[in-house]
N, C-alpha and C positions, 0 to 999 in steps of 0.2 A: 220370095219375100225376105226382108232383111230387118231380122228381127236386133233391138236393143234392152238389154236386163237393165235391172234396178233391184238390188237391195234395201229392201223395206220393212217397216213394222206400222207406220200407219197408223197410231195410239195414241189421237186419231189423225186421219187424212187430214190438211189444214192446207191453205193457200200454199206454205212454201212446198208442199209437196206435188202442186198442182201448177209450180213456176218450175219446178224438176224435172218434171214430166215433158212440160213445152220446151226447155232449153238442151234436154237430151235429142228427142226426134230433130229440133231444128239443128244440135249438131252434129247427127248420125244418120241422117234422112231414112227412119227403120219408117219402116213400114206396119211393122207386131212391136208393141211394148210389151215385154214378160218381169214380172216382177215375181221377185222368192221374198215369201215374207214371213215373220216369225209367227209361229201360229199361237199356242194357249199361253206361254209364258215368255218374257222377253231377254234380249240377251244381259241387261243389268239386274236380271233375277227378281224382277215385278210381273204380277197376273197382265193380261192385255184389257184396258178397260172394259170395252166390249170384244165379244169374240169374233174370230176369225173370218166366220161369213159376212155379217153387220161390215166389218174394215174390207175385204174385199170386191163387196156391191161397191161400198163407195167408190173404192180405187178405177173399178171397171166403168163407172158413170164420170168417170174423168180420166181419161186416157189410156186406162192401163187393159191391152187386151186380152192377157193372161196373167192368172194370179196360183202360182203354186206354194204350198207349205214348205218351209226351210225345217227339217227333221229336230225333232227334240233334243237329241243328244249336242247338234252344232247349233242349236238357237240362245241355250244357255247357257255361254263358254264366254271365256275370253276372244280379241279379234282374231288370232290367229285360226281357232278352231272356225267360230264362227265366219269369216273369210273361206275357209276353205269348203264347209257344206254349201255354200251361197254358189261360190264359184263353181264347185261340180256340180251345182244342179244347173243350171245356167249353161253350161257347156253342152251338158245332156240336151236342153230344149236347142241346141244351135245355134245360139246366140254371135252374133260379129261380134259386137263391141257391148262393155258397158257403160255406165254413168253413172258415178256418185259425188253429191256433197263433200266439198270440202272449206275448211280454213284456209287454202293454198289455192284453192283453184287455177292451181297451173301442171297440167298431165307431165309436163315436161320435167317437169323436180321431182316427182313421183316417180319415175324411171332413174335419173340419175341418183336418186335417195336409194335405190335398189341397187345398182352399180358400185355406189360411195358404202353401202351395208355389205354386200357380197366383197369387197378387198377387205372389210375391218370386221366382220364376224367374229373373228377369235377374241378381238382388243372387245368387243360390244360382250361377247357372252361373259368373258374375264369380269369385267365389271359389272356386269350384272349379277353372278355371284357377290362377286365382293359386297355390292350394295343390299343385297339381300340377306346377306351375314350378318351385315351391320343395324337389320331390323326395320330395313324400307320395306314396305308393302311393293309389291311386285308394279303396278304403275310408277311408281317415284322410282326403284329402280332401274327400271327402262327408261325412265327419262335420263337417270344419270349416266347409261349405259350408252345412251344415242347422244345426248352431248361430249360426251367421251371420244364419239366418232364423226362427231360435226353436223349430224342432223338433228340440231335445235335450234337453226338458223331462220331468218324471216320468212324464206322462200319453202323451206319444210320445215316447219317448226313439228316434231314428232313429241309435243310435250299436249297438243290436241287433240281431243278424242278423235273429230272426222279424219284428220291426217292418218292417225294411227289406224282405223280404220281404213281407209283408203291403201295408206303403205301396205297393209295385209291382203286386199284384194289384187294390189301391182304383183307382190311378193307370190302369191300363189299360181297366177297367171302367168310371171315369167320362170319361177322354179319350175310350174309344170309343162313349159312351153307349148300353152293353148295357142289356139288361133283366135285368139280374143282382144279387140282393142281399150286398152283400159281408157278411159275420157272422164274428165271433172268439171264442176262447174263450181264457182265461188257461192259459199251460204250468204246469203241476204238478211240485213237489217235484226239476226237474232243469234244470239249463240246456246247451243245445245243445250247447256242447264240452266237457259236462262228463266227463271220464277216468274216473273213479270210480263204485262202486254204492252206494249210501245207503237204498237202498228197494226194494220190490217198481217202482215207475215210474223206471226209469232212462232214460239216452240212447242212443242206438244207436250214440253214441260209444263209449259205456262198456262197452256190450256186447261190442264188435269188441274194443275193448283187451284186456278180459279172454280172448277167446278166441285173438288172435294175440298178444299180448305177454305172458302169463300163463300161454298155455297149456290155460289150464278146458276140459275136457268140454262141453259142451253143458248135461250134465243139472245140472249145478254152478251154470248160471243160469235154473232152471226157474223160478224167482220173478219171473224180469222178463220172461217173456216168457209168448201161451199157449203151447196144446197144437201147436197146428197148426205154428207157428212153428219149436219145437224140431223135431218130425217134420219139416220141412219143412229146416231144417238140417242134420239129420241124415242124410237121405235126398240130399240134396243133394252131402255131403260122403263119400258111399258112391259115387255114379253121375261124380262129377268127381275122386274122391280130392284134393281141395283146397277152403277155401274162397277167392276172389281175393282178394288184396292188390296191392300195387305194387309190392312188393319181388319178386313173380313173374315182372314183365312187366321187371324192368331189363337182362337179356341181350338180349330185344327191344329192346328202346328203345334202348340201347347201339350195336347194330346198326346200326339205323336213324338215328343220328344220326350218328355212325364213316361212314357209305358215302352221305352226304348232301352234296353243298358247300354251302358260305356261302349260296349264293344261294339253294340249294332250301330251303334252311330259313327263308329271308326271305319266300317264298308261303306258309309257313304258318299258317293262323289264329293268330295272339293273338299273334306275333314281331313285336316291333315297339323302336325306339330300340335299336338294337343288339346286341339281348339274343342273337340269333344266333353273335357271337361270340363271347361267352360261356360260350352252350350248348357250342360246336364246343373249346373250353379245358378246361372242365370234363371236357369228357368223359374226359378223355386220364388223368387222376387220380382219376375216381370209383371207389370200389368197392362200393357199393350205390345202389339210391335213395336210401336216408336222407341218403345220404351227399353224393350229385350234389343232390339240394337245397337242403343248407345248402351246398354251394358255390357256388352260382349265387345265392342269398337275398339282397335286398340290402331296406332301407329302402323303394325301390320297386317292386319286385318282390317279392310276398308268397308265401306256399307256395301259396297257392291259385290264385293267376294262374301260378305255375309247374306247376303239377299240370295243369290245365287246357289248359296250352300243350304240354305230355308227351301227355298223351292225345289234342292234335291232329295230332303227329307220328305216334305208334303207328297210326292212322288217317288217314295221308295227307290231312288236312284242310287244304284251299287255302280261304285269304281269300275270294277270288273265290267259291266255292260258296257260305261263310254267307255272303255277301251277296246275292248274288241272290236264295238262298233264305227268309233269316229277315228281309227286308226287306218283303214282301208282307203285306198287311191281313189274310189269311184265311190257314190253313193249309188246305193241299191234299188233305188226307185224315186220318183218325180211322182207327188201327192197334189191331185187336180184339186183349187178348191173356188176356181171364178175363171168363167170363160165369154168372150163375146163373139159375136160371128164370124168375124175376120181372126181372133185370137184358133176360133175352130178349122177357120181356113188354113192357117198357118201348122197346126196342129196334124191336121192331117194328110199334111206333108209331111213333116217332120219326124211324124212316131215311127215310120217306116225304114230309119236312118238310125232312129237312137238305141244306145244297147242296153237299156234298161225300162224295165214297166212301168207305165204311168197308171197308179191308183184313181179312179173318182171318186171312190167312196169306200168309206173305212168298211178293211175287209179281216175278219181273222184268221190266226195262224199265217199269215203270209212270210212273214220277216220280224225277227224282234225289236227292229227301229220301230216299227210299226205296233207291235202290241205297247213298246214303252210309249210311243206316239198317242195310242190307246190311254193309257194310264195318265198321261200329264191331263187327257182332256176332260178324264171324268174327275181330276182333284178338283181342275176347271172351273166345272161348274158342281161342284158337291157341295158348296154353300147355297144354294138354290132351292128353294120350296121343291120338291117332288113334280108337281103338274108343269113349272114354269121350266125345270131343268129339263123334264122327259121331252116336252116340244122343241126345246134349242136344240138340242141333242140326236133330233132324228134326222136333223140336218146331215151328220155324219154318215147316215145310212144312203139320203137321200142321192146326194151326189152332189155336185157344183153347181154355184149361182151362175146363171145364165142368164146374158142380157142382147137381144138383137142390137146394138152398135156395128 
């Protein structure tokens, strides 16, 4: 069987992720679709609406015939990290080729942007220092850094998040010379932050807006999304009476930051140049999220490195772990969490091949990716009633959704 990846998050599944799906197999003729998708928290450092199982029923009732978790450590990161957990899991399951979204939709630029990067590395890193000196937040200085070396051109414009994205999964697949075909397809009719709905193919931005800051029903955005999705919201938001937001977790986080000193908050992943005291100022004045991150927001410090850094305190995430951890060539295991019968066909074939263990169900003491994995899922759901947390949650124990497709 000739299986095709997809890097996903799915929060939530929507139409254009259901026109990604069909223009991947039509252009890689795969046989197994395996998607890595981020599991409790996401890579811009927000909860996942709903959790992990809920998103991968859906994925699996619309093409997708294997859904594994992309590890805590590379789900929360910038592209490069993230990029490279995706890709070595993906590699693991034996993937030919994969397929992502872009602003370029042209594979072909993707490659020579990696070519035109590998001769001007030194002139790209040079300046990216420099712009970083000078007080740009690490995106703007990448940007300045890549137009520096010509790739903020029409054909790669690397000043895009998908491109950026994209350029990180080419970048990791040809440093690590897999045998993997990178393939793109152009985004339709919505751009990744975009607020708004304009169409039956919206963004998962647009969607959440609408349902936390609007208010909507569910069934009020049945145009952008399928069947399974809404059912899969809705049923979601019956068994958890919430769907997550960050506006949930700020009396945690509050907590946790109030009964931390200066220091312990300086082990934490992503605290760095003394955003610590800051954080510990801030606190004293915030009265929501919203609120505590434009306080803390500065020109170099973006919402997204602030989100990011919030969700490695709610998770007691030390420096020292992603680094040991997300510094290794190979990830240490492929975390089952949706499978369907043909994805099962594919599977076992394949585990016979691969050189690391696939988990179905959260197991302890295995691997510390895995206890951290553990820890992100119960901050998770730790805003959750007691009765309503302890049923999502045995999911974990349970093993993977399974669907005969």
């Amino acid at each position: 069987m000739n299986a095709c990846g997809l890097i996903v998050e799915y929060n939530p599944f929507h139409n254009g992720h259901a026109y990604h799906i069909e223009k991947a197999k039509a252009a890689t003729n795969a046989t197994c679709m395996i998607a890595v998708m981020s599991g409790s928290f996401l890579q811009r450092g927000e909860p996942a609406i709903m959790d992990k199982y809920h998103r991968a029923k859906a994925a699996l009732l619309h093409g997708i015939n294997i859904v594994v978790e992309l590890p805590y450590p590379y789900a929360v990161q910038s592209s490069s990290l993230f990029a490279k957990g995706a890709i070595m899991t993906l590699y693991e399951l034996g993937v030919t080729s994969i397929c992502f979204g872009s602003e370029s939709g042209n594979t072909a630029a993707f490659i020579d942007a990696y070519h035109q990067f590998q001769a001007n590395e030194k002139t790209y890193t040079t300046k990216l220092k420099e712009a970083l000196m000078d007080g740009h937040s690490y995106p703007d200085a990448g940007k300045i850094a890549y137009d520096a070396i010509g790739l903020t051109a029409t054909d790669m414009d690397l000043s895009q998040p998908n491109n950026i994205l994209g350029f990180s999964y080419v970048r990791t697949i040809l440093d690590n010379q897999l045998p993997i075909q990178p393939l793109t397809i152009k985004r339709t009719n919505n751009n990744y932050h975009d607020t708004e709905i304009t169409g039956s193919i919206a963004s998962a931005t647009s969607i959440r807006n609408q349902l936390f800051h609007y208010n909507h029903d569910v069934s009020e955005l049945i145009h952008t999304m399928p069947s399974a999705t809404v059912s899969a919201l809705q049923k979601y938001k019956e068994a958890a009476n919430t769907w997550h937001q960050w506006e949930d977790y700020f009396p945690l986080l509050h907590y946790r930051v109030s009964t931390m000193t200066t220091e312990e908050l300086l082990h934490i992943h992503g605290v760095e140049e003394g955003i610590e005291h800051r954080i510990k100022k801030t606190a004293k004045e915030a009265t929501s999220f919203h609120d505590w991150v434009e306080r803390i927001k500065t020109k170099r410090y973006t919402w997204t490195r602030i989100q990011r850094i919030f969700v490695h305190i709610l998770t007691n995430t030390k420096k020292a772990e992603i680094t040991s951890l997300s510094t290794a060539n190979s990830v240490p295991y492929v975390r089952l969490l949706g499978i369907s019968k043909r994805g099962q066909e594919y599977l076992n074939v394949q585990k016979k091949q691969m050189n690391v263990p696939i988990y179905s169900k959260l197991t302890r003491d295995v691997h510390p990716m895995l206890q951290l994995e553990e820890r992100a899922t119960d901050t998770y759901y730790s805003i959750l009633p007691f009765k309503n947390r302890y049923t999502l949650q045995r999911q974990e124990i349970k093993g993977p959704i399974r669907i005969s497709n």
